[in-house]
C-alpha positions as CSV (number, residue, x, y, z in Angstrom):
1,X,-6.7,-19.2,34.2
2,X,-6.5,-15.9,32.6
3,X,-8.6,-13.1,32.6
4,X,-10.6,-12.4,28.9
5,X,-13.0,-9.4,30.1
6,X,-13.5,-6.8,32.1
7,X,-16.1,-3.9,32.2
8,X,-15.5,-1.6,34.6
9,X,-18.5,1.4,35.8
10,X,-18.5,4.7,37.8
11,X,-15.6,3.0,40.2
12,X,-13.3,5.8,41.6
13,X,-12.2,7.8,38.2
14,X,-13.1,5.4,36.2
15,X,-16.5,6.2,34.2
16,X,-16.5,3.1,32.2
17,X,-14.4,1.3,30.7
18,X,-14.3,-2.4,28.6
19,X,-11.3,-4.3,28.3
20,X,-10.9,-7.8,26.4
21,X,-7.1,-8.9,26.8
22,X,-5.7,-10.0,23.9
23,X,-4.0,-13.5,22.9
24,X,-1.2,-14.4,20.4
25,X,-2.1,-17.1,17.1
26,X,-1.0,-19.4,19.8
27,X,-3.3,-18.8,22.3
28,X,-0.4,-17.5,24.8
29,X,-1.7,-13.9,26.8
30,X,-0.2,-10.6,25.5
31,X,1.1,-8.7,28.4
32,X,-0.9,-5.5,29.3
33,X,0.2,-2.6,31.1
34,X,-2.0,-0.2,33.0
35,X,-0.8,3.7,32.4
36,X,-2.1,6.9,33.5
37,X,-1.0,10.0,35.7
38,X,-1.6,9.3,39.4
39,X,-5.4,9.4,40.3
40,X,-6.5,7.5,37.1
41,X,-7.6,4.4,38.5
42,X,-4.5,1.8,37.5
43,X,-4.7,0.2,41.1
44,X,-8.4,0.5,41.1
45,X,-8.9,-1.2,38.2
46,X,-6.1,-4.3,39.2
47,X,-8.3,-4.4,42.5
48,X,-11.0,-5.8,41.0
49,X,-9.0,-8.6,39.0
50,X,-6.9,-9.1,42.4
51,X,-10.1,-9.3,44.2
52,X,-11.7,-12.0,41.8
53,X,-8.8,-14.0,42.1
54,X,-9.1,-14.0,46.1
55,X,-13.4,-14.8,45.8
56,X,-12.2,-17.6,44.0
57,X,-9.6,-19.1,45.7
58,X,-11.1,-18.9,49.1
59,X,-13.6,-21.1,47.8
60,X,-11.3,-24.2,47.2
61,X,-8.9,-23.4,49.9
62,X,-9.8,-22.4,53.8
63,X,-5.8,-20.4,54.0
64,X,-6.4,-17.8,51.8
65,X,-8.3,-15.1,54.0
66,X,-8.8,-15.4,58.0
67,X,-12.3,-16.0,59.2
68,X,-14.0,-13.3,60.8
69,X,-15.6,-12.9,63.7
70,X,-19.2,-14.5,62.4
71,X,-16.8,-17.5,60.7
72,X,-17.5,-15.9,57.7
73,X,-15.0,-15.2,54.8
74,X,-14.1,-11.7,54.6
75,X,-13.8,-9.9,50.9
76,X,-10.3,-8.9,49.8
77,X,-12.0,-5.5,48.4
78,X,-14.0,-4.1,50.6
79,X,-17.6,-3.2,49.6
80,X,-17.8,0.3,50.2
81,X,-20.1,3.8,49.0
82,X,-16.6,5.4,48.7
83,X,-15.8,3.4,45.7
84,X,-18.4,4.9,43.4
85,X,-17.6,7.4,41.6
86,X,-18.2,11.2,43.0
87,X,-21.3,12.1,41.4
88,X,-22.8,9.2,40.2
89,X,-25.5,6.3,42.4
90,X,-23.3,3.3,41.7
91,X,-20.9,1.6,40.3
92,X,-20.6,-2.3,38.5
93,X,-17.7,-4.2,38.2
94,X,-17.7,-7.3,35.3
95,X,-14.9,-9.8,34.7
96,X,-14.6,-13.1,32.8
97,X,-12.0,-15.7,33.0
98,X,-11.2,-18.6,31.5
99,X,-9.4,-22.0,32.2
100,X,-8.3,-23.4,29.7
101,X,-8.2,-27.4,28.8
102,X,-6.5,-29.5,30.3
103,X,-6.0,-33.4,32.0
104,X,-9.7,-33.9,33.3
105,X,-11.3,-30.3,33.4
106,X,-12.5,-29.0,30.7
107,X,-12.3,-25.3,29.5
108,X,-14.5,-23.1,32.3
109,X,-15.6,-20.1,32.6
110,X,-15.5,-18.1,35.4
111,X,-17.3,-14.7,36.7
112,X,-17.2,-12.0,39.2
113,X,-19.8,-9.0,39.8
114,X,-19.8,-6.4,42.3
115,X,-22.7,-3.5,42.3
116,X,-22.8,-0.8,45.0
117,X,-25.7,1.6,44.9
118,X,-29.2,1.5,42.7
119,X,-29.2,0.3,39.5
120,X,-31.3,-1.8,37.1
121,X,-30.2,-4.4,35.3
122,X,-32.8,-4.1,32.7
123,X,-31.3,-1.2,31.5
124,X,-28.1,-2.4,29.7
125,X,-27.5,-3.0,26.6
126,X,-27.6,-7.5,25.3
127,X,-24.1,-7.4,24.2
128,X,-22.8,-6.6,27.5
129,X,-26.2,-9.1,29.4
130,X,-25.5,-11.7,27.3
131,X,-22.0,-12.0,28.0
132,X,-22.0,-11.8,31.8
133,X,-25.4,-13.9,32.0
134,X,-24.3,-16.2,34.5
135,X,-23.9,-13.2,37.2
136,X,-26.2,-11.3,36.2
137,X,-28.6,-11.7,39.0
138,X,-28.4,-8.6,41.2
139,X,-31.4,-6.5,42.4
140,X,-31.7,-2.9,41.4
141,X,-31.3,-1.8,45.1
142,X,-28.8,-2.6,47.8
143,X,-25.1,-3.5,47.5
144,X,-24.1,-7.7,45.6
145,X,-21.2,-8.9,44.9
146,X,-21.3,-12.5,43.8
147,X,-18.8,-15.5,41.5
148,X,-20.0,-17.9,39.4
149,X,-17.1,-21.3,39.6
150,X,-16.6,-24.7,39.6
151,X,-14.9,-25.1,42.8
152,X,-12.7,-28.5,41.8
153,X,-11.6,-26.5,38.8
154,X,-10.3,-23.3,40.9
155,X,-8.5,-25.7,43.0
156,X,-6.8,-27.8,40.4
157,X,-5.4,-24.5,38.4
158,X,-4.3,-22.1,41.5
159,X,-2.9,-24.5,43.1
160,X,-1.2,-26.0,39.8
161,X,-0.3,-22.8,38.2
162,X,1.4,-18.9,39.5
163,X,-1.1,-16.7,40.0
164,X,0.0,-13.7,42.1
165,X,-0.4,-10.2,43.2
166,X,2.3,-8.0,44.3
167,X,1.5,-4.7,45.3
168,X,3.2,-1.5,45.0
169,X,4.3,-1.7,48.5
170,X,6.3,-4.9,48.4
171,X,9.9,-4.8,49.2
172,X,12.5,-7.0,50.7
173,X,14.9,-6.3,53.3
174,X,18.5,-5.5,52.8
175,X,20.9,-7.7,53.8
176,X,22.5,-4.7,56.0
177,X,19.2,-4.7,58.0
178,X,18.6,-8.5,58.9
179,X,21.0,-10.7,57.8
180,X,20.8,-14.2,58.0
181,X,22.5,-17.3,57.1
182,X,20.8,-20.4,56.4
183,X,21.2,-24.3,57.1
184,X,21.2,-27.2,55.0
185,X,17.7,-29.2,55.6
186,X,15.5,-31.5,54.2
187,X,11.9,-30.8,53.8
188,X,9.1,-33.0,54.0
189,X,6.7,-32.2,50.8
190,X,4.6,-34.5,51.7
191,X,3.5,-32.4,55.0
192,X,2.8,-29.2,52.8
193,X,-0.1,-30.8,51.3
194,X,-3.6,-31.0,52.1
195,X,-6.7,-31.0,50.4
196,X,-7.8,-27.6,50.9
197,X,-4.8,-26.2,51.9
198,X,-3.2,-23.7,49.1
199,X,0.2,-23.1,51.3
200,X,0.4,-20.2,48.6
201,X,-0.1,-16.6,49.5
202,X,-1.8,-14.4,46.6
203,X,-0.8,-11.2,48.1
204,X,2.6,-10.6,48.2
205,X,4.6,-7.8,50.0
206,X,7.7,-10.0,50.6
207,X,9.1,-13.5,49.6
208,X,12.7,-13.4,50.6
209,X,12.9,-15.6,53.3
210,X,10.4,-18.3,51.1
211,X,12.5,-18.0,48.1
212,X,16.4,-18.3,50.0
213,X,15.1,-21.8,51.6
214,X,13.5,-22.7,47.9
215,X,16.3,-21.6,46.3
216,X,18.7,-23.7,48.7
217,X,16.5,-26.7,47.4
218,X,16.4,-25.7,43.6
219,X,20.6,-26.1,44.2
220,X,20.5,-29.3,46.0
221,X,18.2,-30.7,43.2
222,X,21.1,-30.2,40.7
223,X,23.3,-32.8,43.0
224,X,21.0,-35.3,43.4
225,X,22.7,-38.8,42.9
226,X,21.2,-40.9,40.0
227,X,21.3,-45.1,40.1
228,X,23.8,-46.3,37.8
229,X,21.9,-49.6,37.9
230,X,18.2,-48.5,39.4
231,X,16.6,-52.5,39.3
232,X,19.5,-53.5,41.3
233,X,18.9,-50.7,44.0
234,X,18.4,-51.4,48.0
235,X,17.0,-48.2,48.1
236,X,13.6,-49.6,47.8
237,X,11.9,-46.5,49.2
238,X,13.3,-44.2,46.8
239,X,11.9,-44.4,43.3
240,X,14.3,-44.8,40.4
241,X,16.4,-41.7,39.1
242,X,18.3,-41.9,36.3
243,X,21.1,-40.0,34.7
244,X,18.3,-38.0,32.5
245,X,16.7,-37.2,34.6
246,X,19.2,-35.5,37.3
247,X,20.2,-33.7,34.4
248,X,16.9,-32.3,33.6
249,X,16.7,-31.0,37.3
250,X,20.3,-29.4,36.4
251,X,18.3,-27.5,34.5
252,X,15.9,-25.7,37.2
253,X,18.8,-24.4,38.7
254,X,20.5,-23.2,35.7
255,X,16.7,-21.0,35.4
256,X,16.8,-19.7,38.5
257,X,20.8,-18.5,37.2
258,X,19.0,-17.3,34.2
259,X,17.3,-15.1,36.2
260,X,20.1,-13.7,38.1
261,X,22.5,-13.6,35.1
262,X,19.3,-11.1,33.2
263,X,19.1,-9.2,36.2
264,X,22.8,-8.9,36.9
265,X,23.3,-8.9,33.5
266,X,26.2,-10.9,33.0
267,X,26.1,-14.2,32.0
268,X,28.9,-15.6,34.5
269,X,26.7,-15.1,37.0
270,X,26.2,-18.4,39.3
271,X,24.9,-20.1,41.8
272,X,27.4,-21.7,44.8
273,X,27.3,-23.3,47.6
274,X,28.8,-22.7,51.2
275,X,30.5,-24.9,53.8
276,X,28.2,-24.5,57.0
277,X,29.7,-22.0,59.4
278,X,31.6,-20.1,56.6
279,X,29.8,-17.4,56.1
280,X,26.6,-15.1,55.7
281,X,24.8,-17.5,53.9
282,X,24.8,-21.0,52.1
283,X,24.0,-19.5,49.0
284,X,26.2,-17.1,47.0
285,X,26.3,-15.5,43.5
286,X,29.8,-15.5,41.9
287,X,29.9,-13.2,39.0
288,X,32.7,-14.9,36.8
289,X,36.5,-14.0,38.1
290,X,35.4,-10.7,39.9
291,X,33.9,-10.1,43.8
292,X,31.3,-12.8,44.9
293,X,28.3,-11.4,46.2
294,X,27.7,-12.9,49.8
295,X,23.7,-13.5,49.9
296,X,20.7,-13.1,48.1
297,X,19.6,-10.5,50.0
298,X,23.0,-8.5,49.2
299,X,21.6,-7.7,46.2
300,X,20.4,-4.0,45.4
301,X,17.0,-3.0,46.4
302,X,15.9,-3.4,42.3
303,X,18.1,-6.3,42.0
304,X,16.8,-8.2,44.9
305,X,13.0,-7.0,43.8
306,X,13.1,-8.2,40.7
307,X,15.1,-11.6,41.5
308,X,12.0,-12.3,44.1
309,X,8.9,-11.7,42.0
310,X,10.0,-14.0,39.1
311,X,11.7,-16.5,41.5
312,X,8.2,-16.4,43.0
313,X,6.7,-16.9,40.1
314,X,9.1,-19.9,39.4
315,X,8.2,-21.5,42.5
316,X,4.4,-20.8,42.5
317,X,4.2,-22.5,39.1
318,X,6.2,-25.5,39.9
319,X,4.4,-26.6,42.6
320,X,3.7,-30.4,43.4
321,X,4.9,-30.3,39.5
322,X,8.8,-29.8,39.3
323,X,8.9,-30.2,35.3
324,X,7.4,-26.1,35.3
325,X,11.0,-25.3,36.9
326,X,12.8,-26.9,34.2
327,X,10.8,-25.1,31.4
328,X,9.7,-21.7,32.4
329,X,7.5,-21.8,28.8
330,X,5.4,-24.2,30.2
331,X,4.6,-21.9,33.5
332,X,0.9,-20.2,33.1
333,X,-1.2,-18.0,35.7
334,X,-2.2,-14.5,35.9
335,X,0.0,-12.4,37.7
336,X,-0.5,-8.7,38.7
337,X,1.8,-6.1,39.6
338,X,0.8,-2.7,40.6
339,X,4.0,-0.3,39.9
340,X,6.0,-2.4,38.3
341,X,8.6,-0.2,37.9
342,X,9.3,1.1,41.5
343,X,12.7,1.0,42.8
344,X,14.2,0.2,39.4
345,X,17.0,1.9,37.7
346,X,16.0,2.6,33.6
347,X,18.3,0.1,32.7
348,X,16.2,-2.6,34.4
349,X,12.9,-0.8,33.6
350,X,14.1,-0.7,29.8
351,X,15.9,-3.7,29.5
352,X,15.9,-6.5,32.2
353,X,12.1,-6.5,33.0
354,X,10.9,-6.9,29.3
355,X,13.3,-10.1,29.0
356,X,12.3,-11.5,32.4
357,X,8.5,-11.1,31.5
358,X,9.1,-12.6,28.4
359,X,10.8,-15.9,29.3
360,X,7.2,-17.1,31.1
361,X,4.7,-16.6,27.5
362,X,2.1,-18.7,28.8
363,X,1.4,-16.0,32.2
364,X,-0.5,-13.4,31.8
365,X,1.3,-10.2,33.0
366,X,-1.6,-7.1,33.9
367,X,0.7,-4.5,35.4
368,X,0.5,-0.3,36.2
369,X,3.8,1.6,35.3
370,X,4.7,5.0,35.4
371,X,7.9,4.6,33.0
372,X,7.8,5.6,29.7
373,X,11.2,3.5,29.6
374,X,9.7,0.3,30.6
375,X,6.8,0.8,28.2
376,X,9.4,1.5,25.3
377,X,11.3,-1.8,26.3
378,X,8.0,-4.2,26.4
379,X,7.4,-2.4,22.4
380,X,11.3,-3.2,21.7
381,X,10.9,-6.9,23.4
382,X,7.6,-7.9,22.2
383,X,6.7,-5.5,19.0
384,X,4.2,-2.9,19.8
385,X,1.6,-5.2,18.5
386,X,2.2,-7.5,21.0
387,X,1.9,-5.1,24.2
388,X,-1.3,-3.7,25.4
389,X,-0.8,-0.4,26.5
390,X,-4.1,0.9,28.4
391,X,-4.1,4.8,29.5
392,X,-6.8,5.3,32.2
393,X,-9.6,6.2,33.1
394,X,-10.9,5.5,29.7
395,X,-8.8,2.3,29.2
396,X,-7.8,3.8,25.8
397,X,-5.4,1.8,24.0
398,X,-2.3,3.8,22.9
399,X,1.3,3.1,21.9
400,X,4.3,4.2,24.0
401,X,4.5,7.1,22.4
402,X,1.6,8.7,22.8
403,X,1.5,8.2,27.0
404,X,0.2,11.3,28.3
405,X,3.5,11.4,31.0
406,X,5.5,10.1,28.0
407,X,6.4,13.9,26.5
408,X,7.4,15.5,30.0
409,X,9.5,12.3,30.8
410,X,11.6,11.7,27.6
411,X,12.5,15.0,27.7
412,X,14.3,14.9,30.6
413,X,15.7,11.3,29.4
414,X,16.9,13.3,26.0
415,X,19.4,15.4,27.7
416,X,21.4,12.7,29.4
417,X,25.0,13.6,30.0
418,X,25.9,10.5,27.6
419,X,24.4,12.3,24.8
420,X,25.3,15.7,25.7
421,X,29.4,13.9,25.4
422,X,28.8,12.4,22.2
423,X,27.7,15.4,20.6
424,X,30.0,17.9,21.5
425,X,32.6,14.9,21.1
426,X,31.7,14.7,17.5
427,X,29.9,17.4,16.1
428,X,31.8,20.8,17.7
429,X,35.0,19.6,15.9
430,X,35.5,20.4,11.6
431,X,35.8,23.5,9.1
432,X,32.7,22.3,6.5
433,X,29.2,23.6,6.8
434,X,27.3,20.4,8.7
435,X,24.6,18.7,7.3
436,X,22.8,16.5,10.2
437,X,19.6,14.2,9.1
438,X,17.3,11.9,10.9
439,X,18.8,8.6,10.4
440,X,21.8,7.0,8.4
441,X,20.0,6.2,5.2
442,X,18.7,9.5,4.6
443,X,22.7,10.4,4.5
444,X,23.6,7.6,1.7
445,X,20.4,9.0,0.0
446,X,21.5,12.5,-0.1
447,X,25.3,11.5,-1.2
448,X,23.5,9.7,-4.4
449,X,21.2,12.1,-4.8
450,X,23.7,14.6,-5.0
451,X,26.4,12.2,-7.3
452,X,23.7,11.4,-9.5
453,X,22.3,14.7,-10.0
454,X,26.0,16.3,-10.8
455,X,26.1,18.4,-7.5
456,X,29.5,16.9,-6.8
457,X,31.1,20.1,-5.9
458,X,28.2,20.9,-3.5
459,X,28.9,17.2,-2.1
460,X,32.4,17.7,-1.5
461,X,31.9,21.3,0.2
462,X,30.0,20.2,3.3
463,X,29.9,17.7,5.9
464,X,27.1,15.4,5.7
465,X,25.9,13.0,9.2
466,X,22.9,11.3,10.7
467,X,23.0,13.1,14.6
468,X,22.6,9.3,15.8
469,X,25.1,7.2,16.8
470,X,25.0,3.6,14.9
471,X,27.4,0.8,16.7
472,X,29.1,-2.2,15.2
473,X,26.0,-4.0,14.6
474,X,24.0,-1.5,12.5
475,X,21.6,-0.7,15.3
476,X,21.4,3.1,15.8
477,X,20.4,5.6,18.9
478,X,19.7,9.0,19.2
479,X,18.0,9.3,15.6
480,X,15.0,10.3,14.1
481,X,13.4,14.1,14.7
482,X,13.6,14.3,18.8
483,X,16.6,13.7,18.2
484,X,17.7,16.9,16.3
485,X,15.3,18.7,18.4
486,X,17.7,17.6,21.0
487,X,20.5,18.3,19.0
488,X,19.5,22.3,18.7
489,X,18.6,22.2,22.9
490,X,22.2,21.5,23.3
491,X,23.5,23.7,20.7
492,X,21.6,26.7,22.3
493,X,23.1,26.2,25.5
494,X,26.8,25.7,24.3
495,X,27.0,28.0,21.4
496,X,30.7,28.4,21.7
497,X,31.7,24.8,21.2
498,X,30.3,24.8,17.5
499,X,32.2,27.3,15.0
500,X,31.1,25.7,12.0
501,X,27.5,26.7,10.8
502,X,25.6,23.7,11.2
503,X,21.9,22.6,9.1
504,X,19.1,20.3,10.7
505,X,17.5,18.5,7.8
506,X,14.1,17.4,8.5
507,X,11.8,14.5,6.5
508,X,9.3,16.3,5.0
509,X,6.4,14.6,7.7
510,X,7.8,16.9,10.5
511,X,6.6,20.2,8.6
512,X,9.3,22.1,10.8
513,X,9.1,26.1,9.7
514,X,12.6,27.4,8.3
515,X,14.4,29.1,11.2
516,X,17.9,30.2,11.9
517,X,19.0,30.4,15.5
518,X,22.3,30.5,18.1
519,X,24.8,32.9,17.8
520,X,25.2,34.8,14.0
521,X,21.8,32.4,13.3
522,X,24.4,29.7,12.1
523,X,21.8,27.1,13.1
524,X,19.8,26.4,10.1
525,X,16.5,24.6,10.8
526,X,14.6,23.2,7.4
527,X,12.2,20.3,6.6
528,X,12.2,19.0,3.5
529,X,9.3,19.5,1.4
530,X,6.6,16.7,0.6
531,X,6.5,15.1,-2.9
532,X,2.7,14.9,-3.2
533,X,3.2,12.8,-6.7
534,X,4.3,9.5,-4.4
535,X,1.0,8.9,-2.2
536,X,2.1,5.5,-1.5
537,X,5.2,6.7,0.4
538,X,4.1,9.8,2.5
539,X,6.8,10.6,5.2
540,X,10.5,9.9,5.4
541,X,13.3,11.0,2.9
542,X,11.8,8.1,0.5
543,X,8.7,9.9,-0.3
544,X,10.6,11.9,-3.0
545,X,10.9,8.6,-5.2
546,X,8.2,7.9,-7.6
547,X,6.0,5.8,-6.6
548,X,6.2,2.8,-8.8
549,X,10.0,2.2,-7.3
550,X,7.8,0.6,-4.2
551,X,7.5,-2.8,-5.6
552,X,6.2,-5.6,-4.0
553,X,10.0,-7.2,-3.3
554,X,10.8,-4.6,-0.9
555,X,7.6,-5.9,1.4
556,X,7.4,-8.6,3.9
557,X,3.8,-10.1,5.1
558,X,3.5,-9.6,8.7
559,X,0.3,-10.6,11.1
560,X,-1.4,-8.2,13.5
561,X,-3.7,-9.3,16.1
562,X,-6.4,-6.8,17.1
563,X,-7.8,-6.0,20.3
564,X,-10.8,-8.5,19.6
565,X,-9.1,-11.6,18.3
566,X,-9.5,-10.3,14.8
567,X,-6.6,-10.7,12.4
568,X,-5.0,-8.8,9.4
569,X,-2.1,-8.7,7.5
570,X,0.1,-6.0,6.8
571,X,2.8,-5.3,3.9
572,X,5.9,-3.8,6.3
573,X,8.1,-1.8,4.1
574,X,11.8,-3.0,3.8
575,X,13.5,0.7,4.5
576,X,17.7,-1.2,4.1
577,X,17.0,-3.5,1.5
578,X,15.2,-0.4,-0.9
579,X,18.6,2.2,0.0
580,X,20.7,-0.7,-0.8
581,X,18.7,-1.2,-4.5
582,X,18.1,2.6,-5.2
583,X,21.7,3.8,-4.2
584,X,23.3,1.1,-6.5
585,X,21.0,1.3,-9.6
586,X,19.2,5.0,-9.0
587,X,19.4,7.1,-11.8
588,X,18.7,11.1,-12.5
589,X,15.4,10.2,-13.4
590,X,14.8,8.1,-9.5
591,X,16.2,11.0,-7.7
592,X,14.6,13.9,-9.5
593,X,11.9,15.0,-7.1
594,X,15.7,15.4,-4.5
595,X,16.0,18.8,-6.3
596,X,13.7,20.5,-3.7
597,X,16.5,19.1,-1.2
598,X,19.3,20.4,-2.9
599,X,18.2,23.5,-2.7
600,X,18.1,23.5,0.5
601,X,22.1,22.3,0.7
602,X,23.0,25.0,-2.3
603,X,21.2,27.8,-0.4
604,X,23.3,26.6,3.1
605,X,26.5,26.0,1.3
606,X,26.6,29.2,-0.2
607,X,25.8,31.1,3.0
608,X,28.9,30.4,4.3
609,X,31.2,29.5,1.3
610,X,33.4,31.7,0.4
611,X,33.6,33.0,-3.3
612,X,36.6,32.3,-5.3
613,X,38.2,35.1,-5.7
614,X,38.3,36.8,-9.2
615,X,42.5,37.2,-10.8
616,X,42.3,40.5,-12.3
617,X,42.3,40.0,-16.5
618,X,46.2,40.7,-18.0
């Protein structure tokens, strides 16, 4: 079940907005994450998904909500004036889901309305009528809220498939605080299942205690025996198990270490298993040769959040089905997590969460964040294509970049002590004028440029960098334009570690003013002017080539799926393979329009060159 629509009215700051989650050419859900300063709406508007999801399941199941007084079924979100927006007589709430096909149901749609206030349903437009139909039944007066489903159908796919909330004020407890230690047992399956019994809480605060005892059972799974010869067994009440298939229940566990190892990140990382009465716990993580951590619950607050919402979501999905534990890819649901990023450190918000999200493709992740680093991992995961970034209240889609907390926040991130290091390690040193660019290509570029062109003694008379750092593998940091604006932060504030008069060289799409600052103005800020000829190529060092250089073999076709379904393809630009081709074969004539950057270099070399000195005739 997924959610496809949502269309949200005059509900706290929200003053409308309309959503239609997006799918991959496979039909798999694209994650979205909710963004927005605090009073923006992101847990409002996951209420209303949160509360669909309870409206439905309460139908199939009689655990999911306690009876009230009258024996009726209270809502999960309350129905309430205070939800509609100050100012305004109401508020509407839409959402569409979707099951998809599978054995014996066929592909369903399901809906959810709530209205609160006066309003008339005549008065909307038949776009948004026709799609909602089904629930489109409310008075104009008077508070509704109502769901249209097949009940069989809601039962089969919550109860076959993770579908979740977890709030922002989940958390587990320490193991400092309660420890425990567990004991072996065997559990009866068979008296966890009744008809309309789910036995699986939506709303999730803490799993801990669940997830230890399932994860006890996930280990002992990997050691079941298997019949050598299964016709010939006496074990006539146990069904035949054979080598292939204890080896495929191997693999659940090895998951669940999957999980840990991401987390951890180290891939040594292990289960292991206790002798009763030796320690804290039956369960221990041993991280190759080094310390063993005791318990699950010894992990970090982060660590042990993280391990128990995707364990969760392990264990949800594999229910009465133990094949979804074997093969995460085959795990589906909607799960949503309000502040997804609380309690993490930015390592885990940048890296470990965008891998753990993206070993389950076939859930559908809807999720608030306030990190600018999380949203910048999911676009380095998935491909900013793949991610939908909605900023509320208006549920405008952006890219990481342009998240209105993004600016304030990667500013602070830009002067991190590890770059501060690296820049005084390598730049404060050397006797040449220094030339810093954008990124490493622009410096091969420049070197041609200037080889080509018969600038060889301005070449060879100043230093010439990208202000990046690029590892063993050819992937860089620290490059690109915030990253010299960086660069001149830190040289303003340590003037006396540089005593070599030092140039930032722009791409002409910055449009930075020429400026000299620091001490003696030895800090030369320039931007290299744009080659209006080449409108093919309009920002980056390459837009001084001519334009008929950009041939079709330095393009690769590449998909994009819009918001709507709708699909395009795009022509992405090959930026390695074209420096590697113009830098072997360029010639005076490529890199002509380079004169406007050499300039710049002459003008800077000669500042702080000193003049040969003239001998005096005989």
């Amino acid at each position: 079940m997924y959610l496809h629509e949502i269309f949200l009215q005059n509900t706290g700051p929200i003053l409308e907005c309309h959503v239609k989650p997006p799918f991959d050419e496979n039909g798999n859900p694209q994650p979205i994450v909710i963004v927005g300063p605090n009073g923006s709406g992101k847990t409002i508007f996951l209420s209303y998904i949160v509360d669909a999801l309870f409206e439905f399941a309460k139908r199939a199941f009689r655990d999911i909500v306690v009876p009230d007084s009258s024996r009726g079924t209270p809502y999960f979100r309350d129905i309430h004036p205070r939800a509609i927006r100050s100012g305004e007589h109401f508020s509407l709430s839409l959402l569409r889901f979707k099951v998809n096909k599978y054995l014996n149901v066929n592909e369903t749609d399901l809906y959810y309305c709530e209205k609160l206030g006066s309003v008339d349903p005549d008065s909307y437009s038949p776009d948004v009528k026709s799609v909602f139909a089904p629930v489109w039944n409310w008075t104009t007066s008077g508070n509704h809220k109502n769901v249209l489903i097949d009940e069989r159908t809601v039962a089969i796919e919550i109860e076959r498939h993770a579908h979740a909330f977890f709030p922002s004020s989940r958390r587990e407890d320490p193991d400092w605080l309660n420890p425990k230690s567990l004991q072996a047992r065997l559990v009866d399956y068979e008296s966890r299942f009744f008809n309309d019994v789910l036995n699986k809480s939506l709303w999730i605060e803490t799993c801990a205690a669940e997830n230890i005892s399932w994860v006890l059972d996930v280990y002992l799974d990997s050691l079941v025996d298997f019949d050598e010869q299964p016709s010939k067994s006496h074990l006539k009440y146990r069904p035949e198990f054979t080598l292939g298939q204890q080896l495929t229940l191997t693999q659940s566990r090895g998951n669940v270490e999957q999980i840990l190892q991401t987390i951890l990140q180290d891939e040594t990382a292990e289960l292991i298993l206790n002798p009763r009465y030796f320690g804290p716990s039956r369960i221990s993580i041993k991280i190759g040769d080094g310390p063993t951590i005791p318990t699950l619950p010894s992990l970090s607050a982060g660590q042990s959040q993280l391990f128990n919402l995707f364990a969760t979501i392990i264990r949800y999905g594999e229910w009465r089905n133990l094949n979804k534990s074997m093969n995460l890819s085959q795990i589906a649901g909607l799960v949503i997590i309000d502040d997804i990023d609380a309690n993490l450190h930015p390592t885990l918000q940048h890296d470990v969460l965008p891998q753990l999200i993206g070993m389950f493709p076939k859930v559908q992740f809807i999720v608030s964040s306030h990190s600018p680093l999380f949203l910048l991992g999911m676009e380095k995961r998935f491909g900013a294509e793949k991610v939908t970034i909605l900023e509320l209240p208006e549920a405008k889609r952006i890219n990481s970049e342009r998240y209105s907390e993004f600016g304030k926040a990667f500013e602070y991130y830009q002067s991190t002590q590890s770059f501060e290091d690296e820049t005084k390690r390598r730049f404060a040193a050397g006797t040449k004028p220094l030339v810093l660019t954008e990124g490493p290509l622009d410096v091969r570029y420049i070197r041609r440029a200037l080889d080509v062109l018969g600038k060889n003694e301005l070449l060879n008379s100043l230093d010439i960098e990208f202000v990046g750092i690029e590892d063993d593998s050819g992937k860089t940091r620290f490059g690109g334009d915030t990253w010299l604006n960086n660069f001149r932060n830190i040289y303003e504030a340590n003037t006396s570690l540089y005593h070599r008069p030092i140039l930032l060289l722009y791409d002409c799409d910055t449009q930075k003013p020429d400026e000299q600052v620091g001490d003696g103005e030895r800090l030369w800020i320039r931007s290299i002017k744009r080659n209006r000829e080449n409108t093919k190529v309009r920002k980056g060092i390459e837009n001084l080539f001519p334009e008929d250089l950009f041939t079709a073999e330095f393009y690769t076709s590449k998909v994009e799926t819009g918001d709507y379904g709708e699909s395009k393809s795009i022509q992405e630009f090959n930026k390695p393979k074209f420096c590697d081709w113009i830098c072997e074969n360029g010639s005076d004539i490529n890199f002509a329009k380079f004169d406007r950057m050499v300039e710049i270099l002459k003008q800077f070399s000669e500042a702080y060159t000193e003049p040969p000195v003239q001998q005096p005739l005989q």
